[in-house]
N, C-alpha and C positions, 0 to 999 in steps of 0.2 A: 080299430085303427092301428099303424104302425107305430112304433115307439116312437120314432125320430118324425113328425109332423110332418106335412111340406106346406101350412100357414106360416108364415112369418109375418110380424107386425113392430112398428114400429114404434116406440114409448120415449114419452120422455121420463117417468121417473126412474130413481136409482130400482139397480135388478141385485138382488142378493136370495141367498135362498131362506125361503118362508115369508119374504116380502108379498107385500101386496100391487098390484098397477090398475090404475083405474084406466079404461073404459070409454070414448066419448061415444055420440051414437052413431057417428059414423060408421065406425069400429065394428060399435052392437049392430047394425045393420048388414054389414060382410059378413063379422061368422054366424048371421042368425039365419037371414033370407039371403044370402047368395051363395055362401057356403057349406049353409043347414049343420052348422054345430051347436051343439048341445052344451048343458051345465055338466061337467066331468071330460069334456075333451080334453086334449090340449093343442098347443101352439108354441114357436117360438118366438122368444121377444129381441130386441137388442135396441142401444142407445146410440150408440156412439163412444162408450165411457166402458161397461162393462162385461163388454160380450154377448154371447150369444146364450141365452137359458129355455128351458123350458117350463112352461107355465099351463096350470089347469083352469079351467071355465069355472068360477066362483059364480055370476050374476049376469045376465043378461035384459036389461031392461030398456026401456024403449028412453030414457034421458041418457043411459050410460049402464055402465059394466065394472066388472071387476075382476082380476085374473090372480090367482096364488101361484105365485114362483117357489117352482120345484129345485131343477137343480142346472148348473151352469154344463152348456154342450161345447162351445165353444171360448176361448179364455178372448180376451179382449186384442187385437190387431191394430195397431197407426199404418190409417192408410194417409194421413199425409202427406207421404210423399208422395204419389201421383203426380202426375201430367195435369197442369194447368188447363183450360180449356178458352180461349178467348173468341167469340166469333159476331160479327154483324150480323143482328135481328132480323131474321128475315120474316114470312108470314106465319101465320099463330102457329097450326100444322106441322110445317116446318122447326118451329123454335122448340115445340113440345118433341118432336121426335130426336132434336140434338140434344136435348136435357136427360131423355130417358137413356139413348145411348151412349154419350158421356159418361153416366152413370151407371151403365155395366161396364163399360169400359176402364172405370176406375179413374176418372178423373176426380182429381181433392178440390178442383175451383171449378164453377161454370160462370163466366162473366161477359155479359153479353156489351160490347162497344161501340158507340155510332160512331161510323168513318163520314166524310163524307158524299160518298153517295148510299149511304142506306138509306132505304126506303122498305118501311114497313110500319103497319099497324105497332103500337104505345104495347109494349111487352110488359106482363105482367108477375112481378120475380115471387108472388105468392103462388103465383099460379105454377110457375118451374119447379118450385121448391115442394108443390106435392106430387108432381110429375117426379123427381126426384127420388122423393118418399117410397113411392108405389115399386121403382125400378130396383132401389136397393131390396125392399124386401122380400122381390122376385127372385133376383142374381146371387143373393145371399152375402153382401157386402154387410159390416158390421159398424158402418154408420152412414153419413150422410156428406153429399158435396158442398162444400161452401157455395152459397148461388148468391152472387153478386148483383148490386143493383146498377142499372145499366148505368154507364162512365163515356162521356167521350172520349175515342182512344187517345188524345193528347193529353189528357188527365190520368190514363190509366199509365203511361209511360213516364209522367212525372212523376211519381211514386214507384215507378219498378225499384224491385230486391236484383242488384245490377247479379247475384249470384246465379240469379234462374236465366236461366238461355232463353230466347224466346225465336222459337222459330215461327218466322212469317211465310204462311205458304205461297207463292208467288205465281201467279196464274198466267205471266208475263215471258214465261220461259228463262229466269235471269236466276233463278236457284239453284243450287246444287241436291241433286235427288235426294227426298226424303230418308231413303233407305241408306243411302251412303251417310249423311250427316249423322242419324242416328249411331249407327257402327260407329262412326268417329267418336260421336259422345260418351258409346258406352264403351271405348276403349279407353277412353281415360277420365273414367270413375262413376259414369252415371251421376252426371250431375244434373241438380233439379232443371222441369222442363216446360215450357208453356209450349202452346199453340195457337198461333193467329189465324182464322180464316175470314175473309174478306166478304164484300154485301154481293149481290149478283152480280152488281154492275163493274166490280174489281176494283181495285184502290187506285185512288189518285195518284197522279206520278207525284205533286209535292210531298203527297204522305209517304210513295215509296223513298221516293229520296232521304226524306227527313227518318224512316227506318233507317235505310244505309248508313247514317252516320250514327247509331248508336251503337256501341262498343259489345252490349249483350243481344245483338240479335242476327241471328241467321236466315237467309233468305233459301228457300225449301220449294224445291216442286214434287209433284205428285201425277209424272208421265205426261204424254202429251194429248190425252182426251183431256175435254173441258167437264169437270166436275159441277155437279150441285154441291150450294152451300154446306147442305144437309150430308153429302155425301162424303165432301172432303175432310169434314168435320172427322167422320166417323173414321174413312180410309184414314186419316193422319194419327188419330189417336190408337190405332191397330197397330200401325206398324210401327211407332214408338216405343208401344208396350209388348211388343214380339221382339223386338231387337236390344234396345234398352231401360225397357220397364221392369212389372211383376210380370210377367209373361214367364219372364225364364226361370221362375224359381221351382 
């Protein structure tokens, strides 16, 4: 094997070196039968807290496992600040596929909101949060998104941080283009960012309205094809983070 792995696995305990991490059998069942590793491999681990380390194959047992932490590969990163992520529930499929890309994307929140007209299957925020899981430890992100439990968006807007912009992508045509808003954001400072994307059926005018008048948020389009949920989700979070994200670092 190569020195530097290409497993990565996600832990929750503390990572120091000569520490130990256990194991569940989830875990023991990837690297035993689907990725056919052995006792003396290794892998890399990370938390969220401590970075990125590498770790040897201690115990492989069919309740659970055990890994000995070598030595640290990567030091620890605040991701942060990322791009919020707000969008209406759509079908299961879909909800998994904006969680997974969200999460290479580098989004810090994923908070799903019922508007009213969403309509979709009872969204399950355990079930995002190992879709989550799996996506960082592909992309090589060094922890995990906040994955919110679903909120009606008039609850979720009663509590906004009025310092985050929220841009509402506007499928109505009454936005100013995503890619121009962002250049404006990131010419004067990069200030934190959310994202709203609407249910299939697109927001109600009361709710657009009731946006307009709130002092942090911007109303955003994304060209004049009609987007999927799923898609705009993703277009929207790209080009924030090419223009005024980590993209440019």
């Amino acid at each position: 094997m190569s020195d530097i792995p290409k497993i990565r696995l996600y832990v929750e305990a503390r990572l120091a070196a000569d520490a130990g991490a256990p194991l569940d059998a989830e875990q023991v069942h990837y690297l035993k039968n689907v990725m056919r590793r052995e006792i003396g491999d290794s892998v890399l681990l990370f938390n969220g807290e401590d970075g990125e380390w590498m770790a040897e194959i201690a115990a492989l047992e069919r309740r659970g496992g055990r890994l000995h932490v070598r030595a640290q590969t990567r030091p620890h990163m605040d991701e942060s600040a990322g791009p919020w992520l707000l969008f209406a529930p759509v079908k299961r499929q879909q909800n998994d596929l904006i969680a997974q890309k969200a999460t290479e994307l580098g989004a810090a929140v994923i908070w799903p909101v019922i508007t009213q007209h969403t309509n979709a299957d009872r969204l399950r925020a355990d079930r995002m949060h190992t879709i989550a899981r799996e996506a960082a430890e592909q992309c090589g992100r060094l922890g995990l998104p906040e994955i919110r439990e679903p909120s009606p968006l008039g609850a979720a807007l009663e509590a906004w941080p009025e310092e985050r912009t929220l841009l509402v992508m506007d499928e109505t045509g009454g936005g100013t283009q995503i890619a121009e808003v962002a250049g404006q954001i990131s010419a004067n400072g990069a200030s934190p960012i959310a994202i709203l994307i609407g249910p299939e059926g697109g927001f109600a005018k009361v709710e657009l309205d009731a946006l307009a008048n709130l002092a942090f948020v911007r109303r955003a389009g994304l060209g004049q094809r009609i987007l999927r949920a799923e898609t705009a989700a993703i277009a929207a979070l790209a080009c924030i983070q090419a223009i005024a994200g980590d993209w440019r670092r």
